[in-house]
C-alpha atoms as an extended CHARMM CRD file, in Angstrom:
* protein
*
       227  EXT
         1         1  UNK       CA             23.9820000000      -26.1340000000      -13.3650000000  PROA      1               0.0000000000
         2         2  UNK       CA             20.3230000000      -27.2620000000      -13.4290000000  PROA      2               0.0000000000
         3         3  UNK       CA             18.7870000000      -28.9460000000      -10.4110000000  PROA      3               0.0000000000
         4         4  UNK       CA             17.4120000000      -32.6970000000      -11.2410000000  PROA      4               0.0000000000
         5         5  UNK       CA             13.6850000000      -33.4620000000      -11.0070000000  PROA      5               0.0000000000
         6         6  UNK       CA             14.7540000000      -34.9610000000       -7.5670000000  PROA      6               0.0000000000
         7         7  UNK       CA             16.1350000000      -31.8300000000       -6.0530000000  PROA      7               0.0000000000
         8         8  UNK       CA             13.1390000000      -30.0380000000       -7.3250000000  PROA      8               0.0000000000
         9         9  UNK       CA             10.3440000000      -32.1280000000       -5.8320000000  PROA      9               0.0000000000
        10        10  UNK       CA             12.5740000000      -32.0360000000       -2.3400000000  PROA      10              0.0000000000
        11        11  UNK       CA             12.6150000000      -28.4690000000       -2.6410000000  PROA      11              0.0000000000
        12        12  UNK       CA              9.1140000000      -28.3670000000       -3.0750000000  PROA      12              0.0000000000
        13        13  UNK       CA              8.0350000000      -30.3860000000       -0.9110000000  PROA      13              0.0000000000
        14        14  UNK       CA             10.1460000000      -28.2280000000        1.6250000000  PROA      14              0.0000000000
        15        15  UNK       CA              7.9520000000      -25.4520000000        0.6120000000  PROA      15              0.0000000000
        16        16  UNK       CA              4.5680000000      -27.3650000000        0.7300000000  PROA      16              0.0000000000
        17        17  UNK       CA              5.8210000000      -28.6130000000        4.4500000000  PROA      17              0.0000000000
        18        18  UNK       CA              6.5170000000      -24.3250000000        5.3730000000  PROA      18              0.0000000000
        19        19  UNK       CA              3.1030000000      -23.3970000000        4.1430000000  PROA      19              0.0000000000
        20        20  UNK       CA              4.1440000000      -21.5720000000        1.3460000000  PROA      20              0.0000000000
        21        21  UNK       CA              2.0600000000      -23.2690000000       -1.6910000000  PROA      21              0.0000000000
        22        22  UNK       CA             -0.9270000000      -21.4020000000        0.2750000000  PROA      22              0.0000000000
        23        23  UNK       CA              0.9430000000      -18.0360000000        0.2170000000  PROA      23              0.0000000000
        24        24  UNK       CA              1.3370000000      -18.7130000000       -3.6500000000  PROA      24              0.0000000000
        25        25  UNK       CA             -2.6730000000      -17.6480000000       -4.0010000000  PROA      25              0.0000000000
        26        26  UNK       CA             -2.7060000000      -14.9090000000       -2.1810000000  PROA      26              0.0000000000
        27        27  UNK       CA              0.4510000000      -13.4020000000       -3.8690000000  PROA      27              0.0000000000
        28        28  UNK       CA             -0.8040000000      -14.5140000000       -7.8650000000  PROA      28              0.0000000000
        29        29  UNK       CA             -4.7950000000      -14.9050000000       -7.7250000000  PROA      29              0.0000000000
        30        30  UNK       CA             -5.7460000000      -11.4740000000       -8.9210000000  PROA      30              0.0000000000
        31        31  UNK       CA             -3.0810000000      -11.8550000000      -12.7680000000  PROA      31              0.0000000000
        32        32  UNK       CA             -4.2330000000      -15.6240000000      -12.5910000000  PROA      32              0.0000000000
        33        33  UNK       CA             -7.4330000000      -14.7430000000      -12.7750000000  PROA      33              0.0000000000
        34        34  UNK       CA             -7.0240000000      -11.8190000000      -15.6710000000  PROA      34              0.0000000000
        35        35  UNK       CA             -5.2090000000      -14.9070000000      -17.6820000000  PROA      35              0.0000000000
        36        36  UNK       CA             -8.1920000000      -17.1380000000      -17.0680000000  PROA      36              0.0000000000
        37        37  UNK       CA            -10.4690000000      -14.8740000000      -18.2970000000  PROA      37              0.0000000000
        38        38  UNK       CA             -8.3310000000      -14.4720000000      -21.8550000000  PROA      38              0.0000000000
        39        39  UNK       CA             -7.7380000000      -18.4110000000      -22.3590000000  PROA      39              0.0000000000
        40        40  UNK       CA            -11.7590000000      -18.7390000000      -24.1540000000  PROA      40              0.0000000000
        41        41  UNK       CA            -11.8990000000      -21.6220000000      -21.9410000000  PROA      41              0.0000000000
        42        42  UNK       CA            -15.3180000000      -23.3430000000      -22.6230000000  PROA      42              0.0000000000
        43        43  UNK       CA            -17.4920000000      -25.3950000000      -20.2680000000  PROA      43              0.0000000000
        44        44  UNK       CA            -16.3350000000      -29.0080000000      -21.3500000000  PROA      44              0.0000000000
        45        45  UNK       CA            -12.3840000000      -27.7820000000      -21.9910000000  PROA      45              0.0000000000
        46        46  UNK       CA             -9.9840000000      -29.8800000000      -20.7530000000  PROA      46              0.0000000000
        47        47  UNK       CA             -7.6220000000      -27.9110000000      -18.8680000000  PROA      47              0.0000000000
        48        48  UNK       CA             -3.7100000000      -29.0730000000      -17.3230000000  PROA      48              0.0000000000
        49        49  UNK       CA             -2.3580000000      -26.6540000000      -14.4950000000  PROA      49              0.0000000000
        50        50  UNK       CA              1.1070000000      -27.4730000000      -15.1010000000  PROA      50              0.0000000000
        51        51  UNK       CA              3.4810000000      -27.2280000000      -11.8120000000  PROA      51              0.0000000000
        52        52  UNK       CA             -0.1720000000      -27.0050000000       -9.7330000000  PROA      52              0.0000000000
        53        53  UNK       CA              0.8330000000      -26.2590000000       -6.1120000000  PROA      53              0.0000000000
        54        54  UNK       CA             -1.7890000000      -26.9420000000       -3.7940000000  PROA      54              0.0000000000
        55        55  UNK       CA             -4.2530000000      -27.0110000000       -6.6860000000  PROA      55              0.0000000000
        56        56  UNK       CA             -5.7580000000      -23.0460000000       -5.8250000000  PROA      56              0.0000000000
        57        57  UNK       CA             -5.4150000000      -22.7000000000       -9.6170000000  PROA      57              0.0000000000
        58        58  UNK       CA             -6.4820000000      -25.8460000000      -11.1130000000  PROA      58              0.0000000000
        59        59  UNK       CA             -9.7140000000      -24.9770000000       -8.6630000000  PROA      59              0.0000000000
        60        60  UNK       CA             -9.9740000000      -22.0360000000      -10.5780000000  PROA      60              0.0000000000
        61        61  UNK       CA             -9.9460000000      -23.4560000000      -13.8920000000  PROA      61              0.0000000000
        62        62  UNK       CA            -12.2180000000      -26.0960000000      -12.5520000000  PROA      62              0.0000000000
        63        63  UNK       CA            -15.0230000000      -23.7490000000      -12.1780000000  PROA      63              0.0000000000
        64        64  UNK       CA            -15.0980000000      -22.4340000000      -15.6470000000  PROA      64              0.0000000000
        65        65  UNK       CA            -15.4740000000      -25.7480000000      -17.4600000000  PROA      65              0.0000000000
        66        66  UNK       CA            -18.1120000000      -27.6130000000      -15.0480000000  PROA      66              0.0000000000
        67        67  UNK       CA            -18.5640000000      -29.9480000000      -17.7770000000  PROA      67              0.0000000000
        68        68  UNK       CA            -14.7150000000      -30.5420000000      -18.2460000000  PROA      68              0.0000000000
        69        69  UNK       CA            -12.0140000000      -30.9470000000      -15.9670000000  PROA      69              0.0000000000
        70        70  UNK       CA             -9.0670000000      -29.8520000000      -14.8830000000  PROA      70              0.0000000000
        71        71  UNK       CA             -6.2690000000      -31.4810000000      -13.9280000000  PROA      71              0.0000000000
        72        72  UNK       CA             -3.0460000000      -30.3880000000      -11.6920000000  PROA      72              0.0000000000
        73        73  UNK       CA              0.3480000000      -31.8910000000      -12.1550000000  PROA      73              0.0000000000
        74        74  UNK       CA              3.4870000000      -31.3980000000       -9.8170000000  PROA      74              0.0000000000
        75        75  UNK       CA              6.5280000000      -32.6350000000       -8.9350000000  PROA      75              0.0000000000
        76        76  UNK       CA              6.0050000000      -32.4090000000       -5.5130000000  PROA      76              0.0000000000
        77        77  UNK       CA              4.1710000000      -35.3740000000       -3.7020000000  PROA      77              0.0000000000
        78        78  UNK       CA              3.6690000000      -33.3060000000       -0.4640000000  PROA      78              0.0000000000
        79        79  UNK       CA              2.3430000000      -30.1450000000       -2.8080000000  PROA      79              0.0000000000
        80        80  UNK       CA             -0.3440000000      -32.9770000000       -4.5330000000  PROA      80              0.0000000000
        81        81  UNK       CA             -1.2750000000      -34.7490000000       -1.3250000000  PROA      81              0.0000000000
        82        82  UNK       CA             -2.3250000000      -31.6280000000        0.0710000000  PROA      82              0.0000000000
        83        83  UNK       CA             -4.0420000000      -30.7270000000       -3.0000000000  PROA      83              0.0000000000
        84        84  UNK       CA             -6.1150000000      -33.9100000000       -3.2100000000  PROA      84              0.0000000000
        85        85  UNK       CA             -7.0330000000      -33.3460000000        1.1360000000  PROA      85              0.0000000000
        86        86  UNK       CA             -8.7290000000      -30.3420000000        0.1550000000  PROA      86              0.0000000000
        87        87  UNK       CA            -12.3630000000      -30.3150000000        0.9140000000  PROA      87              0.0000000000
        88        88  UNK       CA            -13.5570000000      -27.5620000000       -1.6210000000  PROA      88              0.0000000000
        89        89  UNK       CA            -12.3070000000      -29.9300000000       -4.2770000000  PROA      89              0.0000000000
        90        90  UNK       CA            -14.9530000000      -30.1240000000       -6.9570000000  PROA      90              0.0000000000
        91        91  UNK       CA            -15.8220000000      -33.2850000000       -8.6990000000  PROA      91              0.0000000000
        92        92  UNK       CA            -14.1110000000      -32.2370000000      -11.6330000000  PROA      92              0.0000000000
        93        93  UNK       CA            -10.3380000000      -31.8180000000      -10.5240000000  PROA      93              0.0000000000
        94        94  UNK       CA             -7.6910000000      -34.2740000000      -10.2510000000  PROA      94              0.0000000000
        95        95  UNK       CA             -4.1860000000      -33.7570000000       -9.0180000000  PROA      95              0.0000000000
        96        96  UNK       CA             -1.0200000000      -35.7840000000      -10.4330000000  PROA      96              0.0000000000
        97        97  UNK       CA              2.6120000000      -36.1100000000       -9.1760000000  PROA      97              0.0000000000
        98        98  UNK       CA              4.8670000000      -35.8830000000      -12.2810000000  PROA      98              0.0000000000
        99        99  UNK       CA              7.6960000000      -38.4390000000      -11.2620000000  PROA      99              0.0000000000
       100       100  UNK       CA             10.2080000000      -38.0030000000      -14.7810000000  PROA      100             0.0000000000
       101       101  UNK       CA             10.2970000000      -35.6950000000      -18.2010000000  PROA      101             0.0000000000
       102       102  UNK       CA              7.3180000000      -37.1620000000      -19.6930000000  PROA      102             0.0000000000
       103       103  UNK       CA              3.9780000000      -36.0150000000      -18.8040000000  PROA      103             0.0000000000
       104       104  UNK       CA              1.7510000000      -38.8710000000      -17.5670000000  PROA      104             0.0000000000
       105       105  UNK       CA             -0.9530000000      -38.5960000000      -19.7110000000  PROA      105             0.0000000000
       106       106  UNK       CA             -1.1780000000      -39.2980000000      -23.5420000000  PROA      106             0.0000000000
       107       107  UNK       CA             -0.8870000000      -37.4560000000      -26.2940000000  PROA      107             0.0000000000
       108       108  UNK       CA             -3.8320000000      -34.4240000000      -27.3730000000  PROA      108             0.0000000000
       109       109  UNK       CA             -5.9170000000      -34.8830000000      -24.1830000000  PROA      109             0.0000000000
       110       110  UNK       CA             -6.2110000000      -31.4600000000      -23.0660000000  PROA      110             0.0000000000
       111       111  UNK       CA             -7.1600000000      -28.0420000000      -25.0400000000  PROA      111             0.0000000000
       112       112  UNK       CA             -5.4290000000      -25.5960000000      -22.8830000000  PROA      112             0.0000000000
       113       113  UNK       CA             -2.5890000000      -25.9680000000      -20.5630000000  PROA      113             0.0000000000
       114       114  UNK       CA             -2.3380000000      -22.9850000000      -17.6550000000  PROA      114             0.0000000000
       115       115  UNK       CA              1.8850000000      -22.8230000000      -15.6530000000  PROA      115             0.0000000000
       116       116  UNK       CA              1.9640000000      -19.8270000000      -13.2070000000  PROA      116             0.0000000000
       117       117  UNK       CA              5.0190000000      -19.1910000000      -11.2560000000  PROA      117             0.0000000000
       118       118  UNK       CA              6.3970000000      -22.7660000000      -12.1640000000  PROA      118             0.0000000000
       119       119  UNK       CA              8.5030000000      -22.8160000000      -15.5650000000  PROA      119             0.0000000000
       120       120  UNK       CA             11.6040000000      -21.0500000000      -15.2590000000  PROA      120             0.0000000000
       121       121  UNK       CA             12.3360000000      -24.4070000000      -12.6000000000  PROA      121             0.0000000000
       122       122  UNK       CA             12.0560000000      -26.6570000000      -15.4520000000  PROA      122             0.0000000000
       123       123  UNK       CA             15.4200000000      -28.0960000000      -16.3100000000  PROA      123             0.0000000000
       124       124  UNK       CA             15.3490000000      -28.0710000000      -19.6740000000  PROA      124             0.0000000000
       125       125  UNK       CA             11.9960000000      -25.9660000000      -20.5270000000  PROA      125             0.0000000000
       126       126  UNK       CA             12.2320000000      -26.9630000000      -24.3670000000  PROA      126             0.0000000000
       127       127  UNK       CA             11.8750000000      -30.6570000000      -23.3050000000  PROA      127             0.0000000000
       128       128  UNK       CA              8.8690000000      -29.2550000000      -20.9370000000  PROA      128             0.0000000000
       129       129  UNK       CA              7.0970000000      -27.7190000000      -23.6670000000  PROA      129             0.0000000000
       130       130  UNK       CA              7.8070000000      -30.6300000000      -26.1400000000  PROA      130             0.0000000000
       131       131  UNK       CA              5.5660000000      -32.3870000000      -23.6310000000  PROA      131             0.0000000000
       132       132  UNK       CA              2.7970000000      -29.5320000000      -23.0250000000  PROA      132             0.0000000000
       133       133  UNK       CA              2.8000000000      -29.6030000000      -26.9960000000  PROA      133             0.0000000000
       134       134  UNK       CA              2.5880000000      -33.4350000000      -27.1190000000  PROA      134             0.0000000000
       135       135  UNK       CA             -0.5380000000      -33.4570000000      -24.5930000000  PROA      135             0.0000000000
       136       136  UNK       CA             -2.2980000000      -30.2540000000      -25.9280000000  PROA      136             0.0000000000
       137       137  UNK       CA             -4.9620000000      -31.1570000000      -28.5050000000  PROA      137             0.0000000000
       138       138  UNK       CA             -4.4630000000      -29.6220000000      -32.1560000000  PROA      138             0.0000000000
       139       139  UNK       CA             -5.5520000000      -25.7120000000      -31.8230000000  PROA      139             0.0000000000
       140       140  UNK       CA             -4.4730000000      -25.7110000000      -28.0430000000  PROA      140             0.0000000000
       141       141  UNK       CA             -3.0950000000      -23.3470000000      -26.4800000000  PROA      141             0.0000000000
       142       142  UNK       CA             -0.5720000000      -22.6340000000      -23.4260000000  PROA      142             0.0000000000
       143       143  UNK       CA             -0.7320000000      -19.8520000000      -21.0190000000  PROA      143             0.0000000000
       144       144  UNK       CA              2.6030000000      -19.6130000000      -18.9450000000  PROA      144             0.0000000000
       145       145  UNK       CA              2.8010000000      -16.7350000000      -16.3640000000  PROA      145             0.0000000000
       146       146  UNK       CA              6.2550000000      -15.7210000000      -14.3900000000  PROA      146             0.0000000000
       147       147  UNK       CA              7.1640000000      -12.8510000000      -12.6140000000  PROA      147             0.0000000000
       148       148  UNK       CA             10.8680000000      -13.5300000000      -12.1120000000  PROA      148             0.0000000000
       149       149  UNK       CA             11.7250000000      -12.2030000000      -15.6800000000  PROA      149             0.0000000000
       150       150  UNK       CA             14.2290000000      -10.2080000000      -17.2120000000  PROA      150             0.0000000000
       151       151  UNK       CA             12.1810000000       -6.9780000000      -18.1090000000  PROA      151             0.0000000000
       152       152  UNK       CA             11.0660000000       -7.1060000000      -14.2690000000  PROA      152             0.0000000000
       153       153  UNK       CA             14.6630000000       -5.6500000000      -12.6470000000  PROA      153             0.0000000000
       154       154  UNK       CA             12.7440000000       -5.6500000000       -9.3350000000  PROA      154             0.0000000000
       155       155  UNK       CA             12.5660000000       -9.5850000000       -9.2200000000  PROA      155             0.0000000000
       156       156  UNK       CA             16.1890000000      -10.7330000000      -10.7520000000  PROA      156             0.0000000000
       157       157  UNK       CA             17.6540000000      -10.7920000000       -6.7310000000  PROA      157             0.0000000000
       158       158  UNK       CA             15.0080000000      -13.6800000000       -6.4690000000  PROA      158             0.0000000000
       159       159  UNK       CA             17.9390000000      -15.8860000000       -7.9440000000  PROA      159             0.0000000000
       160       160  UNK       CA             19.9580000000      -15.4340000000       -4.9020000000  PROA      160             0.0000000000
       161       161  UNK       CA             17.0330000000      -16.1490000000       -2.2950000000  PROA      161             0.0000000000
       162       162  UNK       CA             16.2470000000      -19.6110000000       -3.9770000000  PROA      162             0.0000000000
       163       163  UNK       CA             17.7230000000      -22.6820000000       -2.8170000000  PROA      163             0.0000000000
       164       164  UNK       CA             17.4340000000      -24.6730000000       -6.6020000000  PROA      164             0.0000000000
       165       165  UNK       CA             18.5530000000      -22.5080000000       -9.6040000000  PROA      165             0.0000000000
       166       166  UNK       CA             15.9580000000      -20.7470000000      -11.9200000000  PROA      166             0.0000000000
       167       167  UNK       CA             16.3480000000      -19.7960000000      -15.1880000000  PROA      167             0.0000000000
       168       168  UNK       CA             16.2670000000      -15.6880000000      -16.0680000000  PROA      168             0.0000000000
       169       169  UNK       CA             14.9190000000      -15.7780000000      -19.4540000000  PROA      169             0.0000000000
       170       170  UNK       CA             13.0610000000      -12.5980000000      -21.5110000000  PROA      170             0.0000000000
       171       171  UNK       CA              9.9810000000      -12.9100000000      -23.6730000000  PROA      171             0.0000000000
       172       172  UNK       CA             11.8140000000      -13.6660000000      -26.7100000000  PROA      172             0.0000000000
       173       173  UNK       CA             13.4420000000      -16.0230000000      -25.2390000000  PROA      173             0.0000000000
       174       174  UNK       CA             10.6040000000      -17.9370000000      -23.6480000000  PROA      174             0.0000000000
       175       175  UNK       CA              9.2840000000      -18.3630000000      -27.2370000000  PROA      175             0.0000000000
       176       176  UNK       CA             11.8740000000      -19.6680000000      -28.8470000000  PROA      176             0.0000000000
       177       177  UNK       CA             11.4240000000      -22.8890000000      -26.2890000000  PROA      177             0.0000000000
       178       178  UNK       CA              8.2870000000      -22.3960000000      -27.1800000000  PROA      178             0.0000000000
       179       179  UNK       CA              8.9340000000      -22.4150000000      -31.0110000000  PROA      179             0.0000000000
       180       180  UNK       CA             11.4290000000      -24.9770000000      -30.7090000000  PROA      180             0.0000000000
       181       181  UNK       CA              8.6580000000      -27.2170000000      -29.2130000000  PROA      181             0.0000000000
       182       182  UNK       CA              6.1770000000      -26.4780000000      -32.1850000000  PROA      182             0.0000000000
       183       183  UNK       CA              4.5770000000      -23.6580000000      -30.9590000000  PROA      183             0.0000000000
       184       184  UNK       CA              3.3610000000      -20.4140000000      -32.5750000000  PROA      184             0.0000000000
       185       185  UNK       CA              4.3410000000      -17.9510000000      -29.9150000000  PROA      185             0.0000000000
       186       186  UNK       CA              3.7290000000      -14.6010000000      -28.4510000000  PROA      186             0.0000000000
       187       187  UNK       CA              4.3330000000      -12.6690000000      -25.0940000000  PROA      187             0.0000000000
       188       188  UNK       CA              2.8030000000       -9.7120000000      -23.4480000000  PROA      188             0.0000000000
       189       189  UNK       CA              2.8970000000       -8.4400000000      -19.6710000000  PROA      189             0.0000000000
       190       190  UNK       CA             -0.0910000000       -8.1490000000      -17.3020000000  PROA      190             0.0000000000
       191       191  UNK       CA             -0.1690000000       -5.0480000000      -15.0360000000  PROA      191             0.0000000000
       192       192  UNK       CA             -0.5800000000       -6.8550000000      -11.1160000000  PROA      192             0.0000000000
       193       193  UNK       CA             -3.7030000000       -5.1100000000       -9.4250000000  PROA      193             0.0000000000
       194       194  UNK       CA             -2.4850000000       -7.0960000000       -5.9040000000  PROA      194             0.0000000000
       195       195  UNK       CA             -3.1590000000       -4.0160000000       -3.4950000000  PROA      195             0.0000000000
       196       196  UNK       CA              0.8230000000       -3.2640000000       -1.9790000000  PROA      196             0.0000000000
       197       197  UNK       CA              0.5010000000       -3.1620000000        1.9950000000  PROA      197             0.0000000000
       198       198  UNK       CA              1.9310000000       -0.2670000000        2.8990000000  PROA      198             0.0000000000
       199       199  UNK       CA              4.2490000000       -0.9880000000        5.2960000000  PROA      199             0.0000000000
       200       200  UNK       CA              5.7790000000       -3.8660000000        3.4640000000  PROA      200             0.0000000000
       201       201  UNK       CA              9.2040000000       -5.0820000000        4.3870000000  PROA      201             0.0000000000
       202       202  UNK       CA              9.6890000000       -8.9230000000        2.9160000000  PROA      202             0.0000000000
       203       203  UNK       CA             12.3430000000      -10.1300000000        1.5780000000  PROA      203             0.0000000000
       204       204  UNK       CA             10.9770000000      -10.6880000000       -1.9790000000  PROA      204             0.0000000000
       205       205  UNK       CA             10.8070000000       -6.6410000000       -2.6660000000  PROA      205             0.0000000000
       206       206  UNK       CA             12.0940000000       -5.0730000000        0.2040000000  PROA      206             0.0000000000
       207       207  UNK       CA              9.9630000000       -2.2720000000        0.1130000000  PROA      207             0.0000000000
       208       208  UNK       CA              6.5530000000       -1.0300000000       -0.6930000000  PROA      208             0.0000000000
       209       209  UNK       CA              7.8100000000        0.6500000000       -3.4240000000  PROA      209             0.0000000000
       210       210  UNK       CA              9.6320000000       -1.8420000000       -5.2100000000  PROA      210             0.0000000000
       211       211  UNK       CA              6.7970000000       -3.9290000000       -4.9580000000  PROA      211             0.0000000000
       212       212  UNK       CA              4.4860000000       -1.2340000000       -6.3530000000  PROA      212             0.0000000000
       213       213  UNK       CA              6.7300000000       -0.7990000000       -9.3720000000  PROA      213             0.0000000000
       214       214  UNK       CA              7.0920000000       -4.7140000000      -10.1250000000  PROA      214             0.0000000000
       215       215  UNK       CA              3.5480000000       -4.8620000000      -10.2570000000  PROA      215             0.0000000000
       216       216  UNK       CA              3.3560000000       -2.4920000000      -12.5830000000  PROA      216             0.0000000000
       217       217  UNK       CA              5.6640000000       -3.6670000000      -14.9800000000  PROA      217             0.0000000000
       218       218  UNK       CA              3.7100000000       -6.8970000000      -14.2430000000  PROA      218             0.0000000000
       219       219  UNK       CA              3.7240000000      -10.9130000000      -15.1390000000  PROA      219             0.0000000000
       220       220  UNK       CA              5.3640000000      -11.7360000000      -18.2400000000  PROA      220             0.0000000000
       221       221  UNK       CA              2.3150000000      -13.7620000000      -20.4240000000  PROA      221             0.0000000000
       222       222  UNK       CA              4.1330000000      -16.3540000000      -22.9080000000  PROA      222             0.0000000000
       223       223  UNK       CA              1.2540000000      -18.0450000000      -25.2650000000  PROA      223             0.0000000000
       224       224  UNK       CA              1.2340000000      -20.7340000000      -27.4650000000  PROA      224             0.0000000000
       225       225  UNK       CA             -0.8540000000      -21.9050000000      -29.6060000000  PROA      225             0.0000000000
       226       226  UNK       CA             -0.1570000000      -25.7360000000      -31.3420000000  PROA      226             0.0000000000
       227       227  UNK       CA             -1.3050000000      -26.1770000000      -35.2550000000  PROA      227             0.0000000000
């Protein structure tokens, strides 16, 4: 059964409260920024970070279009408000709190659209796309990066360490709720270069080599590009 938007943005505002939207950087900068560096972004693209955090991406993004902007949208109020308190901000960010299915923002407003770690939450992630396709200007393009995936065996036990239910989806699969939304789709997988601490022991791999193998099988990349 899928969690509602309400259950969501409690959970997530659970893990905004525990200091884990931080940990999110550290653990996904290094593939975030190999996918930033492929999206062509230019220096007045407007950019959504969809399912933002505490904004360390949308930051990101920010940089490369200083005559854009980038914008960061999340379900979670206490993920956004402690987005917006950060002081490294740039003028050229702004945070949202999405509070239903539709986006607030109209339609073909953006060029790109960036979703690490954040999709296979979505409910219904054929509706979500519907609205990253209804926002996305004509040639845009979405980048949308997981790690709990189903060519990544070393991540499927994540399901029983979350509190909301995720969805376990492949590549193919990812596109067609991609195609179904109006997409032209394709997937590839992006080799993590996060150094493994060698005398890991967490939860989410259990070992350091576990989490050396996961990162080399890598993120699962799903893009779309909108006619």
């Amino acid at each position: 059964m899928s969690p509602t938007l309400e259950q969501l943005a409690e959970e997530f505002d659970r893990w905004a409260r525990e200091g884990r939207g931080d940990a999110m950087e550290t653990s996904h900068r290094a593939v975030t920024e190999i996918i930033i560096g492929r999206m062509d972004l230019k220096r007045d693209s407007h950019v959504l970070d969809l399912g933002c955090g505490v904004g360390w991406a949308t930051r990101l993004l920010a940089g490369h279009v200083p005559e854009g902007s980038a914008v960061g949208l999340d379900l979670s109020e206490e993920m956004i408000r402690r987005a917006r308190d950060r002081g490294d901000n740039p003028p050229n960010v702004n945070f949202r709190v999405l509070t239903g299915p539709r986006f607030p923002f109209h339609d073909g407003v953006f060029s790109d659209c960036l979703s690490v770690e954040s999709l296979y939450y979505h409910p219904d992630i054929t509706a979500t796309m519907r609205e990253v396709h209804r926002v996305l200007q004509p040639g845009g393009t979405v980048y949308v990066m997981v790690n709990f995936f189903k060519g990544n065996p070393y991540t499927h036990h994540w399901a029983q360490l979350l509190a909301v239910p995720a969805h376990l989806l492949s590549g193919d699969e990812y596109c067609a709720h991609a195609t179904a939304a109006g997409f032209r789709c394709r997937h590839t997988t992006i080799p993590d270069p996060t150094p493994v601490p060698p005398d890991y022991t967490g939860k989410h791999y259990g070992t350091p080599e576990n989490m050396r193998a996961s990162r080399a099988i890598g993120a699962l990349l799903v893009i779309g590009e909108k006619s």
